[in-house]
N, C-alpha and C positions, 0 to 999 in steps of 0.2 A: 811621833807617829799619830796619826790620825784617828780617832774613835770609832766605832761602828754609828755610834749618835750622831757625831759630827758630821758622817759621811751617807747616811742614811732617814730622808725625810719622807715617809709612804706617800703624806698627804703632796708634795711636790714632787714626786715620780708620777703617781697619777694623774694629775694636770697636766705634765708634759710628757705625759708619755705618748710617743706619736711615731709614724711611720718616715724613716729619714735616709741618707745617704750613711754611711760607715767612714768616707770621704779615705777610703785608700788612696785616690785620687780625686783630683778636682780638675777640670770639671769630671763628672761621672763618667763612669761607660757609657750610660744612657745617650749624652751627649756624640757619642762617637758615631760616624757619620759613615754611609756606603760610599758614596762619593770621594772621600778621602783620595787624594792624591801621595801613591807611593813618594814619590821626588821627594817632597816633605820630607819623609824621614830619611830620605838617603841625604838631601843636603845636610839636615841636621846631624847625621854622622857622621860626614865629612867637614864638618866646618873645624876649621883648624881650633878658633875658639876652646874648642869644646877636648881636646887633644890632654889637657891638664887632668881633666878631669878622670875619675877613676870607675869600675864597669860593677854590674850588676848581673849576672846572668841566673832567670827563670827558667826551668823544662818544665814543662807538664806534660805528668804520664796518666794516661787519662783511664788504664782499665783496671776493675777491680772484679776479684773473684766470687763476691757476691754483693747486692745489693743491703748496703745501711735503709731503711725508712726516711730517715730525716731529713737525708742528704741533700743538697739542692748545686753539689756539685759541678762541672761538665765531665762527664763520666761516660765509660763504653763499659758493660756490666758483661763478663764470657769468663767462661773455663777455660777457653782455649789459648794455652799459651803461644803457640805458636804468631799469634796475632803479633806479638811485643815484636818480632824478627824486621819485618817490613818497614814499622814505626820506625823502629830503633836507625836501621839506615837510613832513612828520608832525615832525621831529627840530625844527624852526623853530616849531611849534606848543608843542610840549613845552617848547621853551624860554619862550615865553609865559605858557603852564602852570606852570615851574617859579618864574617869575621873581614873578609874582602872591603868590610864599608869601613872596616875601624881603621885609626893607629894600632900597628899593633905592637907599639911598648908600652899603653893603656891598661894596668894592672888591675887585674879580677881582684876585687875585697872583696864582697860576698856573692856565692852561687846557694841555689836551690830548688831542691827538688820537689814538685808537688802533684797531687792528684787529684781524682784518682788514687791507687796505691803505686807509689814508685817501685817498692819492693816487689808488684808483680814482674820486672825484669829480673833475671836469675842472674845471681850473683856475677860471673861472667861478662853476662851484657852491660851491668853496671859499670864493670871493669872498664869495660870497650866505652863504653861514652864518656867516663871520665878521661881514658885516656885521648879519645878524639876531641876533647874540649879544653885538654895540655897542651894539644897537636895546635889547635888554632888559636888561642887565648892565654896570655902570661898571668895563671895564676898567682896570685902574692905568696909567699909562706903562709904555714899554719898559722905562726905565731901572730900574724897582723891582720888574719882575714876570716872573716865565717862561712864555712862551706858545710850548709843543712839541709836535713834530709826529712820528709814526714814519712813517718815508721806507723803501719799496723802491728803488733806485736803479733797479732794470728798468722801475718805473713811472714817475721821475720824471727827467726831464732837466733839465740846468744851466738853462734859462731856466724851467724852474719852480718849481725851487730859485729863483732872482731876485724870483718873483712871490711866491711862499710868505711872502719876508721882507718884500714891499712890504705882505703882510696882516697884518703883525704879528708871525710866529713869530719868535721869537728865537734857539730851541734846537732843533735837529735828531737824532733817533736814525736812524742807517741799521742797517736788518737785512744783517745779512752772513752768517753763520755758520761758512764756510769758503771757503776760495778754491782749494781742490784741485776740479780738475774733475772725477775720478774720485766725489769723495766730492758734488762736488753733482748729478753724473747720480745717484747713488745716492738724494738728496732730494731729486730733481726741484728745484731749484733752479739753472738754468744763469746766472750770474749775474761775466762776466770779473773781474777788478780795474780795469783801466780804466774800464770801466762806473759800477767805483764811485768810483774816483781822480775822476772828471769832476766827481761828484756833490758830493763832498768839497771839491774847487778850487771850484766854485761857490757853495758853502756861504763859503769863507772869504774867499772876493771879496764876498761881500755881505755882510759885515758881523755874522755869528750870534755869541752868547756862545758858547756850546757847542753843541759837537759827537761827540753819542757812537754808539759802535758794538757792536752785540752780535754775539758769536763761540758756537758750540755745541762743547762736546767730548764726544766719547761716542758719534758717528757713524758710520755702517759706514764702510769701509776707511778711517777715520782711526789713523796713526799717532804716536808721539813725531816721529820728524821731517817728517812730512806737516803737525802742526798747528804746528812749528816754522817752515814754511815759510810757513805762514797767517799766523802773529806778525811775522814778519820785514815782511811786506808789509802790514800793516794797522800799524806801527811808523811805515814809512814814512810813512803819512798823517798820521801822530799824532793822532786824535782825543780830546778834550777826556778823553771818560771812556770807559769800555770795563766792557763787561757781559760775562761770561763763562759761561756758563750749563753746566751738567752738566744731557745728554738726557735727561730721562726717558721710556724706555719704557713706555708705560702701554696696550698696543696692546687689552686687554680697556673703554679706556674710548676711547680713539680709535681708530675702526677702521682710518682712512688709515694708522698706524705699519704695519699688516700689511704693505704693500708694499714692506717693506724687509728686504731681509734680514739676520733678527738672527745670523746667523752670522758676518756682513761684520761687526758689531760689535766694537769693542776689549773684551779682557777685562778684567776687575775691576784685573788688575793694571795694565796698559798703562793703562787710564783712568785711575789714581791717578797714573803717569809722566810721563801726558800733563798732568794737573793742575798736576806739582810743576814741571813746564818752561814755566807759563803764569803762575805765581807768581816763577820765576826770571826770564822773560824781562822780565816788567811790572816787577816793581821793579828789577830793573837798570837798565830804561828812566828811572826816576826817576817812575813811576807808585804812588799810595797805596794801599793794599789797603786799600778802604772796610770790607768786611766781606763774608761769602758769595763773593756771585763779582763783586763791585763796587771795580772802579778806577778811580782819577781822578789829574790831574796836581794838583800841589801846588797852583797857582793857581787851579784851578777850584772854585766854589762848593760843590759836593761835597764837597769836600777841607775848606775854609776851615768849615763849617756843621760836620761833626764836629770840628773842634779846637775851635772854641767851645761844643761841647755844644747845639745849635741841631739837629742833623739829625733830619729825621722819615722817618718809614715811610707812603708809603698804598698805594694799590692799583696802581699804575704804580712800585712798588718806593723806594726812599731817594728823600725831596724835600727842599729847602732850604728849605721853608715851612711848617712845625709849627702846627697850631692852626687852620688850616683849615678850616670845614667844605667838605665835599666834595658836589658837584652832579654826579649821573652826568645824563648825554642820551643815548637809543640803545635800542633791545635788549639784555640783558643787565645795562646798564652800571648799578656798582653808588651808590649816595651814603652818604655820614658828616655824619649832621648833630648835633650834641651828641651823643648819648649815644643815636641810632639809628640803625641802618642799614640801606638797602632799598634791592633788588634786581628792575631792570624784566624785565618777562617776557624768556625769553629769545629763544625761538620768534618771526619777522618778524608771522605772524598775530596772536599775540595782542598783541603790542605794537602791530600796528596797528588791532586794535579799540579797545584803550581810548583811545588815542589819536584815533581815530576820532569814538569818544564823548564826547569834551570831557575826556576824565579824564586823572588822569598812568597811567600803564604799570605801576607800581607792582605786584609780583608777592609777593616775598617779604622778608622780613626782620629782623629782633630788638631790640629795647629791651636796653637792655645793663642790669643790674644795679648795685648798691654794687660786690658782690666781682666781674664782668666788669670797670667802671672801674677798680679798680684792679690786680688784673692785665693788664690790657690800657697802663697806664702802666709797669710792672715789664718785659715783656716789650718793647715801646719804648724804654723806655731801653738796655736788653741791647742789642737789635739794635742800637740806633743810637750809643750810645755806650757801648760794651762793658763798660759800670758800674754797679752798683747802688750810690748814699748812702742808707742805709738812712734817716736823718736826715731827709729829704727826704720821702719817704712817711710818715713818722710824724708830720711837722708839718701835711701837706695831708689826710691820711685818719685820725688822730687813734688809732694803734693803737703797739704796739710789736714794730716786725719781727721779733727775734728768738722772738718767743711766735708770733705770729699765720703766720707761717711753717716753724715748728721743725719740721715734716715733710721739708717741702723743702729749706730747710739741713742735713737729715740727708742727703738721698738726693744731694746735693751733695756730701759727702765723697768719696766718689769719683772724682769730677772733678779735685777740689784734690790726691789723691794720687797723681792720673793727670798732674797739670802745667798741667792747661789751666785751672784757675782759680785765685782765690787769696781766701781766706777772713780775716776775723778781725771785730770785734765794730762796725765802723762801716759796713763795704764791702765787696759781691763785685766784684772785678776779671775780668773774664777779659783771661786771660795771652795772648804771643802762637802757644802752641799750642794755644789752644784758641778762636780768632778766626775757624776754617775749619768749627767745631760750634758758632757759637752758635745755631745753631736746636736743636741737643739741648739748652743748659741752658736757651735758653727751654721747652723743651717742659716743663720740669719744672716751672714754675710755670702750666700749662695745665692747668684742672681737667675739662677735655670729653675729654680725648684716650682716657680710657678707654672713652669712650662712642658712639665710631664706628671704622671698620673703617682702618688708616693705610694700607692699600693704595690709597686713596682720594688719599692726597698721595705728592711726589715722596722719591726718598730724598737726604739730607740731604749725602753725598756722591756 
């Protein structure tokens, strides 16, 4: 296991620390185009090709019963439950819609539910979508497939946690972010730990594979031992994996960040203190530093998928199921089908006209290229398994890495002289100081980045 020294150099986080892509995908949203021709992606779900392969399906429910601060979401913020009624059949439609383009002995591995809060649909309605997405789509069994859910604990109580897994979910994400009360009146998030200890014990009375939980650092009046205290008690639970997220302030693109005040903010330095005591605290715990700001215990599939070289990246961050195409449902919600990807309107209106109109939602999105595929495999492996085999690309895209990239292995030197990679004529390794930047060496084999503004994405530390 790796050291907190090993894995932690301040003086090389702040040199590289910079505004980058997350690279859920490659190329980015950014990249995805109004223009976009549906056809795209209705051929690519018809191509027979693509018939072996195995499905992914995203919803986003996009409303939440009150406003987080920090959020940067796509989100509809109301009280009014009645709003979910509408959503919920337009979302059952689309499924019909979407399902008409598939094979349909094309078996569901993983579904997931995101927000927004999912659990603003009541219990019931959750019922009714899971069962209209049995109606059109051959779920896998429990046993072979993840079907997860992001949980507020404010929204959801132990007996809904009970019924959540009588529908299928397997795998639970609860949002947590901090458990100082100071700091969650500051993100409008009033949210006890008991609240969420309930939520947790409920979860592992029924039976879920995992169980994970995302923490924010970077919050006003958070300090080194205010988020020490956060760790200590969200330890206690031990959740399967733990998402650790650094805030981005972006308050010129979400407005709601304004209501916080960035002066109550940890500085540059304290946030990298607060960093190096969340690395220290996890892995002492016997927790794996996936990558970025992603841990998991040794036994969790998480864990188990990158030692075997199996783990993938999509738009819900590291999945254990590689090769997927991906089915967004929703507003916004984006899909990966072969080698296209597109993005339903985001706006409730226009999703419900074309939905309306018998059509999919279909807004925006990109046909990937030769050189998209294959940086877009270069960059996936980075992330996911901190390796390039050069070998490997040379036999599937039929080039020779050290020519066809000799720019980028140049601008790499510096990295390797810096510690955090490790270079020589088969394989780039990154090292384990340079495991907390791999969104900087992925950024260098990204050929768009020069060509949108990166204030646009978050910064990399």
């Amino acid at each position: 296991m790796d050291s907190v020294d090993s894995l932690f150099h301040p003086d090389l986080l702040a040199k590289y620390s910079a505004n980058g892509p997350r690279y859920t995908s490659y190329p980015t949203a950014l990249q995805f185009h109004d223009d976009f021709d549906p056809a795209d992606y209705f051929r690519a779900a018809s191509d027979a090709g693509a018939s072996a392969s195995e499905l992914s399906l995203y919803f986003h429910l996009p409303f939440c019963d009150t406003v987080c601060f920090y959020c940067g979401c796509n989100k509809v913020v109301t009280k009014n439950r009645a709003r979910a009624r509408p959503y919920l059949d337009r979302m059952k439609r689309e499924l019909a819609l979407q399902a008409a383009r598939f094979d349909a002995t094309r078996p569901v591995r993983q579904l997931h539910l995101g927000g927004g809060t999912p659990t603003f649909l009541s219990d019931r309605q959750l019922a009714e979508l899971m069962a209209a997405t049995r109606e059109h789509f051959a779920l896998a069994p429990d046993e072979e497939a993840e079907y997860s859910i992001e949980v507020d604990p404010r929204e959801a109580d132990p007996q809904s946690i009970v019924h959540l897994r009588t529908l299928g979910f397997n795998r639970l994400s609860l949002g947590v972010q901090d458990f100082d009360p100071v700091v969650q009146a500051a993100i409008n998030r009033i949210q006890p730990f008991e609240m969420t200890a309930d939520v947790m014990r409920a979860a592992r009375a029924s039976g879920y594979k995992s169980i994970s939980a995302d923490l924010i650092y970077g919050l006003p009046h958070q300090t080194v031992d205010s988020f020490s205290r956060t760790l200590d008690k969200i330890l206690e639970l031990a959740p399967d994996r733990l998402s650790v997220f650094g805030y981005a302030h972006m308050p010129q693109l979400f407005k709601m960040q304004r209501q916080m005040d960035a002066s109550a903010m940890p500085s540059p330095a304290e946030r990298l203190a607060i960093l190096r005591r969340v690395i220290e605290r996890l892995t002492d715990a016997g927790y794996v530093y996936i990558g970025m700001d992603h841990f998991a215990l040794p036994g969790d599939e998480l864990a188990r998928a990158q030692a075997q070289r199996t783990l993938h990246r999509n738009f819900q961050g590291y999945s254990t199921h590689a090769d997927c195409d991906l089915i967004g449902i929703g507003a916004s919600s984006i899909g990966k089908v072969g080698d296209v990807y597109a993005q339903n309107a985001k706006d409730l209106p226009g999703y419900a006209a074309a939905i309306d109109a018998g059509q999919l939602a279909i807004q925006r999105g990109v046909r990937l290229s030769a050189d998209d595929r294959l940086r877009r495999d270069i960059i996936t492996q980075l992330m996911c398994n901190l390796e390039l085999r050069y070998d490997e690309f040379e036999i599937v895209y039929g080039i020779r890495f050290a020519h066809a990239f000799a720019h980028e292995l140049e601008r790499l030197v510096e990295f390797e002289a810096d510690g955090l990679i490790a270079l020589d004529s088969k394989k780039l390794e990154v090292l384990p100081a340079g495991r907390m930047l791999v969104r900087n060496v992925a950024m260098v084999f990204d050929r768009y980045l020069g060509q949108q503004p990166l204030t646009r994405f978050s910064r990399t530390i």
